[in-house]
Each structure stands twice: as structure tokens, then as C-alpha cells.
PDB file of N, CA, C and O in Angstrom:
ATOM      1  N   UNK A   1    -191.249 188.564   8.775  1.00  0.00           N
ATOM      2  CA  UNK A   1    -192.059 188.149   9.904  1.00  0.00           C
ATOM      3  C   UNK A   1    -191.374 186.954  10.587  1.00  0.00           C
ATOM      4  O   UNK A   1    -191.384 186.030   9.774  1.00  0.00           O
ATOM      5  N   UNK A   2    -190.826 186.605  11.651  1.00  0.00           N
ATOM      6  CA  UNK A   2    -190.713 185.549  12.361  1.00  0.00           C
ATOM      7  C   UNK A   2    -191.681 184.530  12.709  1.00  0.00           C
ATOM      8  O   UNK A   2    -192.870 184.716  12.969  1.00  0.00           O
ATOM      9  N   UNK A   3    -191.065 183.463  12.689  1.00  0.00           N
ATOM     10  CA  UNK A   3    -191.432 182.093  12.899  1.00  0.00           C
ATOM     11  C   UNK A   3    -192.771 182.212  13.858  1.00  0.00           C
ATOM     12  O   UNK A   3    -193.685 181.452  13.538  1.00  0.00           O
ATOM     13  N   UNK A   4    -192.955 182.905  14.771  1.00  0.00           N
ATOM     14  CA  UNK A   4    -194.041 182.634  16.215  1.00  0.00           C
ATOM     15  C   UNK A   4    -194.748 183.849  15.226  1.00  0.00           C
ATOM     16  O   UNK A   4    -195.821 183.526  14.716  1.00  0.00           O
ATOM     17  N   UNK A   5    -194.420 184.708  15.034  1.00  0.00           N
ATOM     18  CA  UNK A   5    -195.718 185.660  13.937  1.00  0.00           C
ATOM     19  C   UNK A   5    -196.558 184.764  13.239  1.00  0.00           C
ATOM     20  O   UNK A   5    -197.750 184.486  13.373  1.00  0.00           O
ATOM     21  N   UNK A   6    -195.492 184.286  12.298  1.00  0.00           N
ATOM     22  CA  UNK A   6    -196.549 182.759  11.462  1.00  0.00           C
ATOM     23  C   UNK A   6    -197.431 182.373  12.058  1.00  0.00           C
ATOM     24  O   UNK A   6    -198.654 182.443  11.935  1.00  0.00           O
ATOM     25  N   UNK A   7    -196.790 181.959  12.716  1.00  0.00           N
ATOM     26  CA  UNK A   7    -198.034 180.425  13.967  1.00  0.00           C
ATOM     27  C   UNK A   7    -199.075 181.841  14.051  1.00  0.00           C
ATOM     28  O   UNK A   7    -200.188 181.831  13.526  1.00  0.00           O
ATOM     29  N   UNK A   8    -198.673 182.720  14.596  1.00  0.00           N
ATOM     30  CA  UNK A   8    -200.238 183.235  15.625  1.00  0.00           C
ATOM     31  C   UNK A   8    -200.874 183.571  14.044  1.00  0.00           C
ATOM     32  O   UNK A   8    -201.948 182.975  14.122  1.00  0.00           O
ATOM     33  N   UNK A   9    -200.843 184.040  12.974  1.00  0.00           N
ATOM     34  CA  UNK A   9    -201.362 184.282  12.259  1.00  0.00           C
ATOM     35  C   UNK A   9    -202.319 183.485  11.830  1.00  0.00           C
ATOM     36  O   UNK A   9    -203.523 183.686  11.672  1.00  0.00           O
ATOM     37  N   UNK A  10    -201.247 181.986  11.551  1.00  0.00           N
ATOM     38  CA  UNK A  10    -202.158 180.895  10.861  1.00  0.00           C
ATOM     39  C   UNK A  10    -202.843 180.618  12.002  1.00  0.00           C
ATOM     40  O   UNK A  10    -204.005 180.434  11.639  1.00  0.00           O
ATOM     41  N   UNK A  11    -202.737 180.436  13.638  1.00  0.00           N
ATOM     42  CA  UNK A  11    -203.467 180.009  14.311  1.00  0.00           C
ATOM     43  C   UNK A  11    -205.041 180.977  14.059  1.00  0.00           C
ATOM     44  O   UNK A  11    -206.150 180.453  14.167  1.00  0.00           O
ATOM     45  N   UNK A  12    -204.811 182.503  13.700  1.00  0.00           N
ATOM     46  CA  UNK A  12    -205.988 183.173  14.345  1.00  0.00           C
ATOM     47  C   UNK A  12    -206.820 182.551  12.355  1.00  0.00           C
ATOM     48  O   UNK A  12    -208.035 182.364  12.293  1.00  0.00           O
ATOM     49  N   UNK A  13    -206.353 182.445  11.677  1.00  0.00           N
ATOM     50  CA  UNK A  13    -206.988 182.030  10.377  1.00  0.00           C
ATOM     51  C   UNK A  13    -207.247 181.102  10.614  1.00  0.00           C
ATOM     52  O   UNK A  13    -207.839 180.955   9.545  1.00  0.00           O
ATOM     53  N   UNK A  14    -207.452 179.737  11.316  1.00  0.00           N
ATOM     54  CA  UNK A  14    -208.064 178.157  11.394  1.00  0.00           C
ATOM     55  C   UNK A  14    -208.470 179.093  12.607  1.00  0.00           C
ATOM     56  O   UNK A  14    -209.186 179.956  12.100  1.00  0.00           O
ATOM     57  N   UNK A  15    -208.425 179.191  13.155  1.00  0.00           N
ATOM     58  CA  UNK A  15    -209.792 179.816  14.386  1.00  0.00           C
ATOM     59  C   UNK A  15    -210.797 180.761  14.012  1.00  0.00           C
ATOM     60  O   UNK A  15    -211.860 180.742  14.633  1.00  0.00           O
ATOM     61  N   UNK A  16    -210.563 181.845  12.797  1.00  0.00           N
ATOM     62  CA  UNK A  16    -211.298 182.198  12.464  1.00  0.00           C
ATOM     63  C   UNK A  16    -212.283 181.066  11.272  1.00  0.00           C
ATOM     64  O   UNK A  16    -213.435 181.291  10.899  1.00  0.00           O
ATOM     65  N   UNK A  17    -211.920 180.559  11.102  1.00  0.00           N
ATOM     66  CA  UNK A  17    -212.182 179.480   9.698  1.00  0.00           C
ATOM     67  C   UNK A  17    -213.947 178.783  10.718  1.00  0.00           C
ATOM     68  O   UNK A  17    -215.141 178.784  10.418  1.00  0.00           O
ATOM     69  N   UNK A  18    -213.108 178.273  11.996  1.00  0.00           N
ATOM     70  CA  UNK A  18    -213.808 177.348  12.624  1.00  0.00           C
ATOM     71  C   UNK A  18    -215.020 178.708  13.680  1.00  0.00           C
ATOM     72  O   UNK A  18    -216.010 178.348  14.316  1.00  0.00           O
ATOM     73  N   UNK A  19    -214.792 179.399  13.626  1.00  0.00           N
ATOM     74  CA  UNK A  19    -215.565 180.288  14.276  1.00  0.00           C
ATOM     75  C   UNK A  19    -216.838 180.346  13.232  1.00  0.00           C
ATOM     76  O   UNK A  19    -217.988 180.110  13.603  1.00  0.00           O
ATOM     77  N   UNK A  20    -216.464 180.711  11.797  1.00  0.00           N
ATOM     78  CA  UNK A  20    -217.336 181.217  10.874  1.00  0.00           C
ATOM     79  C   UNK A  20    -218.123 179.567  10.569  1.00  0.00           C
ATOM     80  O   UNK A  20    -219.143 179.710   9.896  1.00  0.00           O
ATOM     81  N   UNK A  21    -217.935 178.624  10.804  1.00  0.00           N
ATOM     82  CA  UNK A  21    -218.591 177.427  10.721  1.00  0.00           C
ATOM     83  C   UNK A  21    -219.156 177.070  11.897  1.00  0.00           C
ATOM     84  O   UNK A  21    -220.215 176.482  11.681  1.00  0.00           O
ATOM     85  N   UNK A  22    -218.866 177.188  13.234  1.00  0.00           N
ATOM     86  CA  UNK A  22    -219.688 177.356  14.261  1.00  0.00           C
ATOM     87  C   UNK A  22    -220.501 178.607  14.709  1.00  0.00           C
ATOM     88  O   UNK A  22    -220.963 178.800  15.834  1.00  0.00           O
ATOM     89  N   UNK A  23    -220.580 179.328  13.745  1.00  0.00           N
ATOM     90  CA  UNK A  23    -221.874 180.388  13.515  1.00  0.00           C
ATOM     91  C   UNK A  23    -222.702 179.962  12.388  1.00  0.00           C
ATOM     92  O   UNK A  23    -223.891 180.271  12.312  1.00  0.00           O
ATOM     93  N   UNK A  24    -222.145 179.315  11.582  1.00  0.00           N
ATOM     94  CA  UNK A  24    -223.536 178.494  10.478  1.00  0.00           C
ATOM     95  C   UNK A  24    -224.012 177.883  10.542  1.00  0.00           C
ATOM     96  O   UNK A  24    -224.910 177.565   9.762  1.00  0.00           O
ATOM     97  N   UNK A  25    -223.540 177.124  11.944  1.00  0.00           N
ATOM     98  CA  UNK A  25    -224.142 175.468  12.502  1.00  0.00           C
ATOM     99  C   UNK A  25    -225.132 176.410  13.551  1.00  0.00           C
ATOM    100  O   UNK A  25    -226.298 176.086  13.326  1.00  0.00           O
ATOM    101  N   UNK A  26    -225.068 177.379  14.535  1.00  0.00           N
ATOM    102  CA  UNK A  26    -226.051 178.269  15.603  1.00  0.00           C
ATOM    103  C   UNK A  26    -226.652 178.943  14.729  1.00  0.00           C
ATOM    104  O   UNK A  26    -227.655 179.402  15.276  1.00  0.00           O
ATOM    105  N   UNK A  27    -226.596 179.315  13.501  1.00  0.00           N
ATOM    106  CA  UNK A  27    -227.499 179.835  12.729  1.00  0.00           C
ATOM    107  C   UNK A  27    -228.544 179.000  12.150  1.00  0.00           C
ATOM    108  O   UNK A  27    -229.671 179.488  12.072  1.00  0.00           O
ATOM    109  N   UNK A  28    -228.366 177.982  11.791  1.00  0.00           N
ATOM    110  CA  UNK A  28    -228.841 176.964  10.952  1.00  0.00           C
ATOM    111  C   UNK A  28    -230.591 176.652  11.759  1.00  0.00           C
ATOM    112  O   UNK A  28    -230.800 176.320  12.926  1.00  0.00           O
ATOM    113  N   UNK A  29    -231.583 176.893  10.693  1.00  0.00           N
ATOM    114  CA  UNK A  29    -232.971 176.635  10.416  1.00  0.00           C
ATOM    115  C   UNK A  29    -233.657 176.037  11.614  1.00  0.00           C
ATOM    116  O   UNK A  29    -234.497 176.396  12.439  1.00  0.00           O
ATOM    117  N   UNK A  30    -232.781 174.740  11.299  1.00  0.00           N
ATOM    118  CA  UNK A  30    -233.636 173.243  12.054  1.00  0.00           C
ATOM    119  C   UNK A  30    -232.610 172.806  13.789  1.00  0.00           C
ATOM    120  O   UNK A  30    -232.601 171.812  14.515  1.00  0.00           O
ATOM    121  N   UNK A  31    -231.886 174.151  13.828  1.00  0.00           N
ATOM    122  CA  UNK A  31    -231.035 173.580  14.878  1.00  0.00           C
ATOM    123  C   UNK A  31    -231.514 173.177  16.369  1.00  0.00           C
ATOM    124  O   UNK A  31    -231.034 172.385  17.180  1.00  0.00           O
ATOM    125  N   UNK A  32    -232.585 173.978  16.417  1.00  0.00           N
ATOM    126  CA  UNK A  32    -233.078 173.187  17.813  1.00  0.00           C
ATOM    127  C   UNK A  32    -234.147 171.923  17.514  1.00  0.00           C
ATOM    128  O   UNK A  32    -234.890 171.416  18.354  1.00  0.00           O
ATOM    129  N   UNK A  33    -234.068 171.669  16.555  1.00  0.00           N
ATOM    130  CA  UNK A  33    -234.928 170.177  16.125  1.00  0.00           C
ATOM    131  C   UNK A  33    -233.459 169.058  16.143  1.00  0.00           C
ATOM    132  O   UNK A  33    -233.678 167.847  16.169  1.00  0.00           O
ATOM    133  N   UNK A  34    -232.247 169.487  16.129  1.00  0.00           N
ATOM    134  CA  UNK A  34    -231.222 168.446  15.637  1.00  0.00           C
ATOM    135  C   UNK A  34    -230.421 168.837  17.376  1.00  0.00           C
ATOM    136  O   UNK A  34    -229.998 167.869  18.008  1.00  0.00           O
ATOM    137  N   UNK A  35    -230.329 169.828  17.809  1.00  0.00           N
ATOM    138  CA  UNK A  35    -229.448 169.864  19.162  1.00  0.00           C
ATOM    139  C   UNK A  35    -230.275 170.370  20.509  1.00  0.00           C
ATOM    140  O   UNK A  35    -230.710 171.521  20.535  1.00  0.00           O
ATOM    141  N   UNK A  36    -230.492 169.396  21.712  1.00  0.00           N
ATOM    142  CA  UNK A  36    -230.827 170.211  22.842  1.00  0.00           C
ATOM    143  C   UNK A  36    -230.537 171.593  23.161  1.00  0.00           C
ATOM    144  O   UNK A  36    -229.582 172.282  22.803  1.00  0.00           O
ATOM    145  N   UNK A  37    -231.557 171.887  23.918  1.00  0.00           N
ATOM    146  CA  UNK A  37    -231.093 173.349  24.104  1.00  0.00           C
ATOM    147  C   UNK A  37    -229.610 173.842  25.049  1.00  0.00           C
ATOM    148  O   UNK A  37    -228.771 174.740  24.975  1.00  0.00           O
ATOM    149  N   UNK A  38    -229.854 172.825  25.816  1.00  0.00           N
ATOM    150  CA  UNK A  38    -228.556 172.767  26.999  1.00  0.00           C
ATOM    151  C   UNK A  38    -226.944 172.967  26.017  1.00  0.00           C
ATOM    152  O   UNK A  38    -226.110 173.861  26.160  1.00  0.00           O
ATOM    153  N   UNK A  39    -226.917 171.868  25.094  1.00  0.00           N
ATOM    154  CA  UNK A  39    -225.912 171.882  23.666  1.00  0.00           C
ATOM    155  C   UNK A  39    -226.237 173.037  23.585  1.00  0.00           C
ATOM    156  O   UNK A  39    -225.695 173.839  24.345  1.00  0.00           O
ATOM    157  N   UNK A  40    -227.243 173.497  22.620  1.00  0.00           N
ATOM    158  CA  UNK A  40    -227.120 174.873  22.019  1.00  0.00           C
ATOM    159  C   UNK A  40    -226.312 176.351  22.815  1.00  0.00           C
ATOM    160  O   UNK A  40    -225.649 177.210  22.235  1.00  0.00           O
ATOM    161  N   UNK A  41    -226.630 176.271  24.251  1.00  0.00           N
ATOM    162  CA  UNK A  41    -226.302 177.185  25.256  1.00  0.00           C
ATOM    163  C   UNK A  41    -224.579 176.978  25.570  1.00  0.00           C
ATOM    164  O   UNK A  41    -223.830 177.871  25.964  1.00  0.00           O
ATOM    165  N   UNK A  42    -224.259 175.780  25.324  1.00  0.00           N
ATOM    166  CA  UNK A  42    -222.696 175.585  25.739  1.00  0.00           C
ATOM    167  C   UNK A  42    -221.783 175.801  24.289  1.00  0.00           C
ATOM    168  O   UNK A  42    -220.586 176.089  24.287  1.00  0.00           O
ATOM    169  N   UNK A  43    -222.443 175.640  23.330  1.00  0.00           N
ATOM    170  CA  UNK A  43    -221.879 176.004  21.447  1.00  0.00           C
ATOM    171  C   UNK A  43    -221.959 177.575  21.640  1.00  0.00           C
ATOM    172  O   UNK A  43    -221.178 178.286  21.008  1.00  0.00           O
ATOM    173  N   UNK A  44    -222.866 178.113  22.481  1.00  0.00           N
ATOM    174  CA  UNK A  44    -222.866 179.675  22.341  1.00  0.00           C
ATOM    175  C   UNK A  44    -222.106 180.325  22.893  1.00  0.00           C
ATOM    176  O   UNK A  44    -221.666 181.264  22.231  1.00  0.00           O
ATOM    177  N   UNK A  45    -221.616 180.178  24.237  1.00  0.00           N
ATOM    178  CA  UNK A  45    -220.496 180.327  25.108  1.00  0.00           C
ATOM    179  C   UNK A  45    -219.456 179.818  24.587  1.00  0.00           C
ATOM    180  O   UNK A  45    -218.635 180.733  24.524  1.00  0.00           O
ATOM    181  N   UNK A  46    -218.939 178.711  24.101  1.00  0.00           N
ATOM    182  CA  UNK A  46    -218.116 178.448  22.920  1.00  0.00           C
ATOM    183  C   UNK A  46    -218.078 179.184  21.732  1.00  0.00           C
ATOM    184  O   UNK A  46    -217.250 178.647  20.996  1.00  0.00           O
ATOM    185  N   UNK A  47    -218.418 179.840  21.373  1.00  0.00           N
ATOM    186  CA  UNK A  47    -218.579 180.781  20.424  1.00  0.00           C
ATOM    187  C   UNK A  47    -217.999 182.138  20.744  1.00  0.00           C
ATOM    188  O   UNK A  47    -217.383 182.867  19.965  1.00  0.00           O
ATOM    189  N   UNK A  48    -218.265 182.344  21.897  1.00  0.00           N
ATOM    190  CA  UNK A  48    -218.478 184.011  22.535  1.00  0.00           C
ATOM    191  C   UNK A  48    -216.594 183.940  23.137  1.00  0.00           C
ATOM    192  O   UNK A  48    -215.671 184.749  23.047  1.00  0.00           O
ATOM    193  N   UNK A  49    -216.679 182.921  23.574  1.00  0.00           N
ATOM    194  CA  UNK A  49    -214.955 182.373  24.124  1.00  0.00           C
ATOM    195  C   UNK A  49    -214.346 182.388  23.291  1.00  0.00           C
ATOM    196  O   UNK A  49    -213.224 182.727  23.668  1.00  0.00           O
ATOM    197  N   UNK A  50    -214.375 182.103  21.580  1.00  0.00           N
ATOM    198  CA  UNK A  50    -213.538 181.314  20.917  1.00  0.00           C
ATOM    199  C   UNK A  50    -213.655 183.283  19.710  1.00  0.00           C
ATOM    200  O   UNK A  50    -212.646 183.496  19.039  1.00  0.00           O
ATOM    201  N   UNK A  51    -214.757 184.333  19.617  1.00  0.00           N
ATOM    202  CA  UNK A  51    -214.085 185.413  19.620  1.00  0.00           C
ATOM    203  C   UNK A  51    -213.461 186.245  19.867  1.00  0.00           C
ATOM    204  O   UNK A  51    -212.802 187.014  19.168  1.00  0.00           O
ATOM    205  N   UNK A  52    -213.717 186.114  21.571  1.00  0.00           N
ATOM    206  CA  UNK A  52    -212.895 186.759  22.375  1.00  0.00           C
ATOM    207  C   UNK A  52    -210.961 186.594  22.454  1.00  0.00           C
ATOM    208  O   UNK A  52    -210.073 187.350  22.847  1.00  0.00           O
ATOM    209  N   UNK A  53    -210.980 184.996  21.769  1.00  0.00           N
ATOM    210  CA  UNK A  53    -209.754 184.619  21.076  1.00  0.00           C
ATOM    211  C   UNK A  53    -208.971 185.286  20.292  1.00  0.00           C
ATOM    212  O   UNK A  53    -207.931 185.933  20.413  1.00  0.00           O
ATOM    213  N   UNK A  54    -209.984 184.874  19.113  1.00  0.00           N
ATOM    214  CA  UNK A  54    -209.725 185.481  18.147  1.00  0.00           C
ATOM    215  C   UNK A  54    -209.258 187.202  17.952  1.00  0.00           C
ATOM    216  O   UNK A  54    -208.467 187.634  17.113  1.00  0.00           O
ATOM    217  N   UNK A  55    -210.037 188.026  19.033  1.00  0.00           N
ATOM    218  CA  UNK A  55    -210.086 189.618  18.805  1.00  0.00           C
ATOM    219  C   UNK A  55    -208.595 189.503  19.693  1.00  0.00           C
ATOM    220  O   UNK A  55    -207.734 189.750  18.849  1.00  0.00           O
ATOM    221  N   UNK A  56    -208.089 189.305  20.679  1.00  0.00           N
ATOM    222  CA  UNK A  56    -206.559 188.937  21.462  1.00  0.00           C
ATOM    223  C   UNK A  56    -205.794 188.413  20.044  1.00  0.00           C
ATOM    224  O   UNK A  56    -205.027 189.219  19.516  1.00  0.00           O
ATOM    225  N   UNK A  57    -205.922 187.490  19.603  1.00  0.00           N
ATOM    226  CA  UNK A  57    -205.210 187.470  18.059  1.00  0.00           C
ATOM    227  C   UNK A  57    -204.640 188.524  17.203  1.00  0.00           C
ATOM    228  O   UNK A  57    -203.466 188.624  16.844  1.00  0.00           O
ATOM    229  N   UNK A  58    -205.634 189.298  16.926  1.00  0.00           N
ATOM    230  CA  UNK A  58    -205.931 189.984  16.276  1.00  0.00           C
ATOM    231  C   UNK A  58    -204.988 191.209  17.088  1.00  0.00           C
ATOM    232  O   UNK A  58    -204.126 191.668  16.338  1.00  0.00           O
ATOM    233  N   UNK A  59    -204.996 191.774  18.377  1.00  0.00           N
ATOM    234  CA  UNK A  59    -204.517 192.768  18.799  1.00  0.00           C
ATOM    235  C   UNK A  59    -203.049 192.398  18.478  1.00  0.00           C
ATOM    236  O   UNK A  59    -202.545 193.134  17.630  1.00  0.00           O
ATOM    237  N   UNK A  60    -202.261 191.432  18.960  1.00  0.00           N
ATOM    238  CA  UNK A  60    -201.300 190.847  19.165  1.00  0.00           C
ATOM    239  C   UNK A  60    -200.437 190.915  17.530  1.00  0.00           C
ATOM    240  O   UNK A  60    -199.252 191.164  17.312  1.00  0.00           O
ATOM    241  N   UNK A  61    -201.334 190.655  16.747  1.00  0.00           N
ATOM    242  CA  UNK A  61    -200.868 191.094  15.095  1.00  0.00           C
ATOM    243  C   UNK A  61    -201.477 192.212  14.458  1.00  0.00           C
ATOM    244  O   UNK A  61    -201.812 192.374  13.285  1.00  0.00           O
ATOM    245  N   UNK A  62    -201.546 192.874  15.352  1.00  0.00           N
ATOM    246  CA  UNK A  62    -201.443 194.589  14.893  1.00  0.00           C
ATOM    247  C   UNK A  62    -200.088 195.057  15.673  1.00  0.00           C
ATOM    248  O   UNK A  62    -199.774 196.247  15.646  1.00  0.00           O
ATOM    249  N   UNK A  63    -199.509 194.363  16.177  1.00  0.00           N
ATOM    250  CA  UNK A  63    -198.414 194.698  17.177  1.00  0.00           C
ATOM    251  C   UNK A  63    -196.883 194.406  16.960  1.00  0.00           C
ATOM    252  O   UNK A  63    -195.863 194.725  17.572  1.00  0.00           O
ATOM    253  N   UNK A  64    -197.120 193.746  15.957  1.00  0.00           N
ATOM    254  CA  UNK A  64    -195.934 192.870  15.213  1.00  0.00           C
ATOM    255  C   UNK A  64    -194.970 193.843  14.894  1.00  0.00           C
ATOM    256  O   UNK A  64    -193.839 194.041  15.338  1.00  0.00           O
ATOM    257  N   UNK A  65    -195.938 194.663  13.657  1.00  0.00           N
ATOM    258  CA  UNK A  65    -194.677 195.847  12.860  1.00  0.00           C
ATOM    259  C   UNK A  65    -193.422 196.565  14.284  1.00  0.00           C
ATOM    260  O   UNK A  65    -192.207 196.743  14.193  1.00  0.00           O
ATOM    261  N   UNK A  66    -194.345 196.820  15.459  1.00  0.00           N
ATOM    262  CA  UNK A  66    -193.876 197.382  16.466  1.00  0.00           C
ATOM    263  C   UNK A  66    -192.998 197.011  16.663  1.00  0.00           C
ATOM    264  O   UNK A  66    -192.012 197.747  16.645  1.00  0.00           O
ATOM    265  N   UNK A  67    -192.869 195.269  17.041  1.00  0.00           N
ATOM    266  CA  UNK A  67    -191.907 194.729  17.610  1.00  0.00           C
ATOM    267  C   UNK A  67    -191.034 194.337  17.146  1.00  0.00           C
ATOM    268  O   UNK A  67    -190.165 193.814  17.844  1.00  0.00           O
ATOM    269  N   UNK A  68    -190.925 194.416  15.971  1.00  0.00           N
ATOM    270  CA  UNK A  68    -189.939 194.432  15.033  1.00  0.00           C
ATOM    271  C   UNK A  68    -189.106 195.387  15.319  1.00  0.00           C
ATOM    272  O   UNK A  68    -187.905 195.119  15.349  1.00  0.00           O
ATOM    273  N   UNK A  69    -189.599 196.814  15.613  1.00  0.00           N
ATOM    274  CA  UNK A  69    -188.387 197.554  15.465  1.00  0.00           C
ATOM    275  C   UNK A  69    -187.647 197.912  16.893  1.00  0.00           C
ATOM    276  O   UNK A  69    -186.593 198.541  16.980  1.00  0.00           O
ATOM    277  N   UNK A  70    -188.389 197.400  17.963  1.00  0.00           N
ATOM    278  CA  UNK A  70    -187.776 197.238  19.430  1.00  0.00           C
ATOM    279  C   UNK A  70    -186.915 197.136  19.265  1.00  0.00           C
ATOM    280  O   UNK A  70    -186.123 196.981  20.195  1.00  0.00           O
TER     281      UNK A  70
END
């Protein structure tokens, strides 16, 4: 695997890392007792942005083996 494979890999694993913790924090019980709703609405769109990332990640390293043999 080359050097820029790495990166996007480890990048989409700490983005996935931080995705799955900013869905436990919008999941969480007491969250509209601890965050405005206005917050809550901009963490959600942050959320929805930051899979839409992640799934482009994800295409991009299903694509690798390919480009290898270019």
C-alpha cells in the first residue's frame, strides 16, 4: 500500500472513531437538558457532513487494489 493509502485509511479510522462518539453524545438521555437546541441542530448537520466523509473515504479505499495495477 503506498504512503497516501495510509493517510486516507488512518484518516477515515480517526473520523470514523470521532463520528461514533459524536453519535453517543446526539444520542445521549439528558442531551437537550445539557445543549440548546440550535447546538443540537448544527452537531446534526455535523454529523450528516462528517458521514458523507467518511462513505467518499470509504469509496476511494475500495479503489486502491485498482490502482495499483494501472
Amino acid at each position: 500500500m503506498k504512503n497516501y493509502q495510509k493517510r486516507v485509511v488512518e484518516e477515515k479510522k480517526e473520523l470514523d472513531k470521532k463520528i461514533s462518539d459524536l453519535k453517543g453524545f446526539l444520542l445521549s438521555d439528558d442531551l437537550r437538558e445539557r445543549v440548546l437546541l440550535s447546538e443540537i441542530s448544527r452537531l446534526t448537520k455535523q454529523f450528516n457532513l462528517m458521514m458523507g466523509y467518511s462513505e467518499i473515504l470509504e469509496l476511494r479505499i475500495e479503489r486502491f487494489d485498482f490502482e495499483d495495477v494501472a
